[in-house]
N, C-alpha and C positions, 0 to 999 in steps of 0.2 A: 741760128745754125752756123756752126765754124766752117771753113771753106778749104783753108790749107793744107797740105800733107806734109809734115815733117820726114828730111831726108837726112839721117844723120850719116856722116861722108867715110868713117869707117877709120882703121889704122893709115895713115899719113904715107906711110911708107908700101902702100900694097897698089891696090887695084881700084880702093875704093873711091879716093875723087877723080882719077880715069872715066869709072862708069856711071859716076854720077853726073860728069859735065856731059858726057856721050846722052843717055838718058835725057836728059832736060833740052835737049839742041836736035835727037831725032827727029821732031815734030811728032811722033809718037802717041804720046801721052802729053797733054797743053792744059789740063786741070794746076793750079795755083799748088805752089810747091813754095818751102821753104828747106836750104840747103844749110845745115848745122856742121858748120867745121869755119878753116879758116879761110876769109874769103878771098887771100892776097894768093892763098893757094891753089881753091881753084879756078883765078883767073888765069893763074899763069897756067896750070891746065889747059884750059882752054883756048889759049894762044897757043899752045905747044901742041895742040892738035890742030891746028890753021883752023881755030870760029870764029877769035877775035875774044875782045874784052868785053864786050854789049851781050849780056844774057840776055834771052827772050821774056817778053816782058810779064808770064805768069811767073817771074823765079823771081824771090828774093833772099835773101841770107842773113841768118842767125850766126854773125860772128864769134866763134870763140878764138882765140892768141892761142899759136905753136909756142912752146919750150925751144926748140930748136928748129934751124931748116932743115926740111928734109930732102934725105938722100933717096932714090926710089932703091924699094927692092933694102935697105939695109935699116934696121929695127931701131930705133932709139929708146929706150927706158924712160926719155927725160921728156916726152911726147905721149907718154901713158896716158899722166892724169888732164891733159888735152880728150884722149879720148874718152873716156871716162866720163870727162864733163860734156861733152856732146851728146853724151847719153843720158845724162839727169836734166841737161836742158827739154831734152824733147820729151822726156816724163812729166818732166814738170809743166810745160806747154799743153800736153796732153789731158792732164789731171785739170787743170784750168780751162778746160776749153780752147785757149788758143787753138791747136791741131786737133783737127777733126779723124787720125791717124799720124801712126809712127813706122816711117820703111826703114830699116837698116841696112848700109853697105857691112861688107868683114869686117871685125878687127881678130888684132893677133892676140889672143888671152897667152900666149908663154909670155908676151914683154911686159905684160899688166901685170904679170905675179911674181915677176921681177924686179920689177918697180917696184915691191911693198905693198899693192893694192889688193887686197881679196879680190878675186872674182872668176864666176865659174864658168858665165857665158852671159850672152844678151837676154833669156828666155830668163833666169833665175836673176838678173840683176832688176829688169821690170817687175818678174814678180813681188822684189823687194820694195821697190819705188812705189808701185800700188797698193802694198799692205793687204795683198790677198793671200790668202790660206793655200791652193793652190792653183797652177796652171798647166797647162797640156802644149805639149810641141807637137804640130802637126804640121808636117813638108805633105804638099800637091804637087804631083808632075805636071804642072799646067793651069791655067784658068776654066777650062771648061770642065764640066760640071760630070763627064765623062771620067775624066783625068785619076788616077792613079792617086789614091792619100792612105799617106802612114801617121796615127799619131802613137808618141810615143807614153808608156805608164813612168820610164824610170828616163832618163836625160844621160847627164854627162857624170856617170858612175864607173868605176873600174870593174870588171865582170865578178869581181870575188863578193865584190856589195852586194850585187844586184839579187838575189834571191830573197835576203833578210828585206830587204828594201820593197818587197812586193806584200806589202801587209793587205790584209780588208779593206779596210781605210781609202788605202793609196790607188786599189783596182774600182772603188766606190765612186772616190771622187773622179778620177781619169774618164768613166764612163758615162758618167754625169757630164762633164764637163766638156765632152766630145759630143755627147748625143745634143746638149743645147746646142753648142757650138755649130753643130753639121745642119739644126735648122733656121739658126738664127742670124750664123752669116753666108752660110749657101744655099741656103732655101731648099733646103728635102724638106718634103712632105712628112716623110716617113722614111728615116734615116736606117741603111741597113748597114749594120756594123759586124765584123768579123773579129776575133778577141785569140790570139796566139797561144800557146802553152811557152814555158819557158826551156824546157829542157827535147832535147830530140824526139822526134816521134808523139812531141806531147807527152812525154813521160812513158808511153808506151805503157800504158794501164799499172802504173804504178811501178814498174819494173826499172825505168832509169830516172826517177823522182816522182814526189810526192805532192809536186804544187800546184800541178793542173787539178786533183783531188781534193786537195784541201783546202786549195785557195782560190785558185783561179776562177775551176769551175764554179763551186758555189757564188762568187761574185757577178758571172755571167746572168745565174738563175736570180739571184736581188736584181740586177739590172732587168731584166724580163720584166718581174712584179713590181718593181716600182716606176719603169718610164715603160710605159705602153704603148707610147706613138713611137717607138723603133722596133728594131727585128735584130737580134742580139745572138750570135752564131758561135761555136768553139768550146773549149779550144783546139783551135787548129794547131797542125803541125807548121809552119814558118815555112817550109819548103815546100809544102802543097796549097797550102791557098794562096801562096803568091804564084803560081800556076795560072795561065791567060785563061783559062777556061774557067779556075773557080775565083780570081781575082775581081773578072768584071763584075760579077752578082754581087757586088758592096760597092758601099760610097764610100768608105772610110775602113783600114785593118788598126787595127791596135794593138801594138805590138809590146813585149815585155822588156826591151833596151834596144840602146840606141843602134848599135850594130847588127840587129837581128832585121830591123823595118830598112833604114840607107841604103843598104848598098841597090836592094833591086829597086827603090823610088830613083835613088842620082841614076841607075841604070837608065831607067826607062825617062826619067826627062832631065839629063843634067843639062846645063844651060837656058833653062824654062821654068825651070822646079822653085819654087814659094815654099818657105818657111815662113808660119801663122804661130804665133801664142795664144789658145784658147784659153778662158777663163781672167782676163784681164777686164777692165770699166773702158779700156777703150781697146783702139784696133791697131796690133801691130802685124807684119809681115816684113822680110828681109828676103835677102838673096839665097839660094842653095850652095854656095862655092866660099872659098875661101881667101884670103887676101893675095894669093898668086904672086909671092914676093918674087918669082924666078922671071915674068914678064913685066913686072911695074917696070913704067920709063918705057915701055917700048912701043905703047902707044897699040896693042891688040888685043886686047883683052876685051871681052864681048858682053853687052848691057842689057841682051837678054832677059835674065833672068831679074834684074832691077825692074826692068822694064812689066815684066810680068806680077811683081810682088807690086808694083806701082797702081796698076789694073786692079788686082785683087781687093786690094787697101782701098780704092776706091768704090769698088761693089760694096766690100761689107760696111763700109764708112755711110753709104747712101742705105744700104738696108737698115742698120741700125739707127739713123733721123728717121725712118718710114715709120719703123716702129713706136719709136719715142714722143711723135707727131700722132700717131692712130692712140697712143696710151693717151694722151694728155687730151684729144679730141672726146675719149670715151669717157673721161674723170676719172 
């Protein structure tokens, strides 16, 4: 059994090795971490925040070399494919065993596509690295099992994609991938899931779209008959079941893009909120926020929510050896 958590440190220039040296020096979380970026970086970090140069002795670091030094808070292009590789380091660690999970600080995807490098985010760049078919983005306002979760069917599409983008297929696998997900790393029983319409009102019986009808719902009703150990609801209207009264009767809503599920999850826990990739061979989670170039350097910027994906990444990391250990006990 692997022991480590991989912490890959995020854009250079933001917030990310701010809250990763703050994170590791809280006393917090003291489970075995390794820190992926550069390490002449965040020691000066961490002098720059009066801790000293002596990490605490569960931290060790996965050095990769800056392109350049960095300015806090001003973006370099020539520092991209630095982040970049801090990301295929800890795939690649992952995929091997080394880390037993992968937390992510931010980076900046405009100066990575900048740079010449494709890429659309952290969630589609692992699902590359793993060679899985598909994966699910799921943000929890929290560790507790209580906690508010949105995952999402479509990611980082512009709104005019996103309907064609909602095939069978897409609503099949998402619900699939959610409902193991909801008992495999947070242990429901008997996982209740809520499933959005995509247009207002849920289409309003067909009057302002046709895809709660044609698509959505029939997906819900497959999802019924073929996973029976969940409880499968919708589609909702987006503005009534995120409602306190009909939100908490779920563990999970599933929403139809990215801007429909956010804004009321970062509402209700920004600063605590965990981003999870369901349908990956291993465990990742990150921060909910973004690299916060207008506070880099000034030494405020709050670990939070590191702190929380660090928690998370740990739970599902011990449940999935639980299981792995009860499979290989059973033959």
């Amino acid at each position: 059994m692997t022991s480590r958590i991989a912490i890959t440190t995020g854009e250079p220039a933001g917030i990310g090795p701010e809250i990763c040296v703050k994170a590791v020096f809280t006393g917090r979380f003291k489970s075995p971490v390794t820190l992926i970026g550069d390490e002449r970086l965040l020691v000066k970090t961490a002098e720059d925040l009066g801790f000293g140069s002596i990490f605490p002795q569960w931290v060790e670091f996965e050095h990769v070399e800056l392109a350049h030094p960095v300015v806090p808070g001003k973006l370099d292009a020539a520092n991209a494919p630095y982040v970049v590789e801090t990301l295929a380091r800890a795939a690649r660690g992952a995929q091997d065993g080394t880390y037993r999970a992968v937390v992510t600080a931010p980076v900046q995807k405009s100066i990575i596509i900048e740079a010449g490098i494709p890429f659309v985010g952290h969630t589609e760049f692992f699902q590359q690295a793993a060679g899985v078919k598909h994966v699910v983005m799921l943000l929890a306002a929290g560790v507790a099992k209580e906690s508010l979760r949105v995952a999402l069917a479509t990611t980082h599409l512009p709104l005019a994609k996103i309907p064609e983008a909602i095939t069978p297929q897409l609503l099949d696998d998402t619900l699939s991938i959610c409902a193991h997900g909801l008992k495999q790393d947070f242990g429901f029983e008997r996982p209740r899931i809520a499933v959005t319409g995509l247009n207002p009102h849920a289409g309003e019986s067909g009057h302002m779209g046709r895809e709660e009808i044609e698509v959505i719902a029939p997906a819900i009703e497959r999802a019924r008959q073929s996973i029976a150990s969940c409880e499968f609801s919708g589609p909702w209207p987006a503005d009534a079941v995120f409602m306190p009264q009909n939100s908490k009767n779920f563990d999970c809503i599933v929403c139809m893009y990215h801007d429909q599920g956010l804004p009321t999850l970062k509402r209700d826990g920004f600063g605590h909120g965990i981003n999870v990739t369901l349908g990956l061979p291993w465990v990742r989670t990150s921060v909910d926020h973004g690299t916060a170039l207008d506070i880099a350097g000034k030494w405020v910027a709050h670990e939070g929510s590191l702190l929380e994906a660090l928690s998370l990444a740990a739970h599902m990391a011990e449940r999935r050896e639980k299981i792995r250990e009860l499979q290989r006990l059973l033959g």
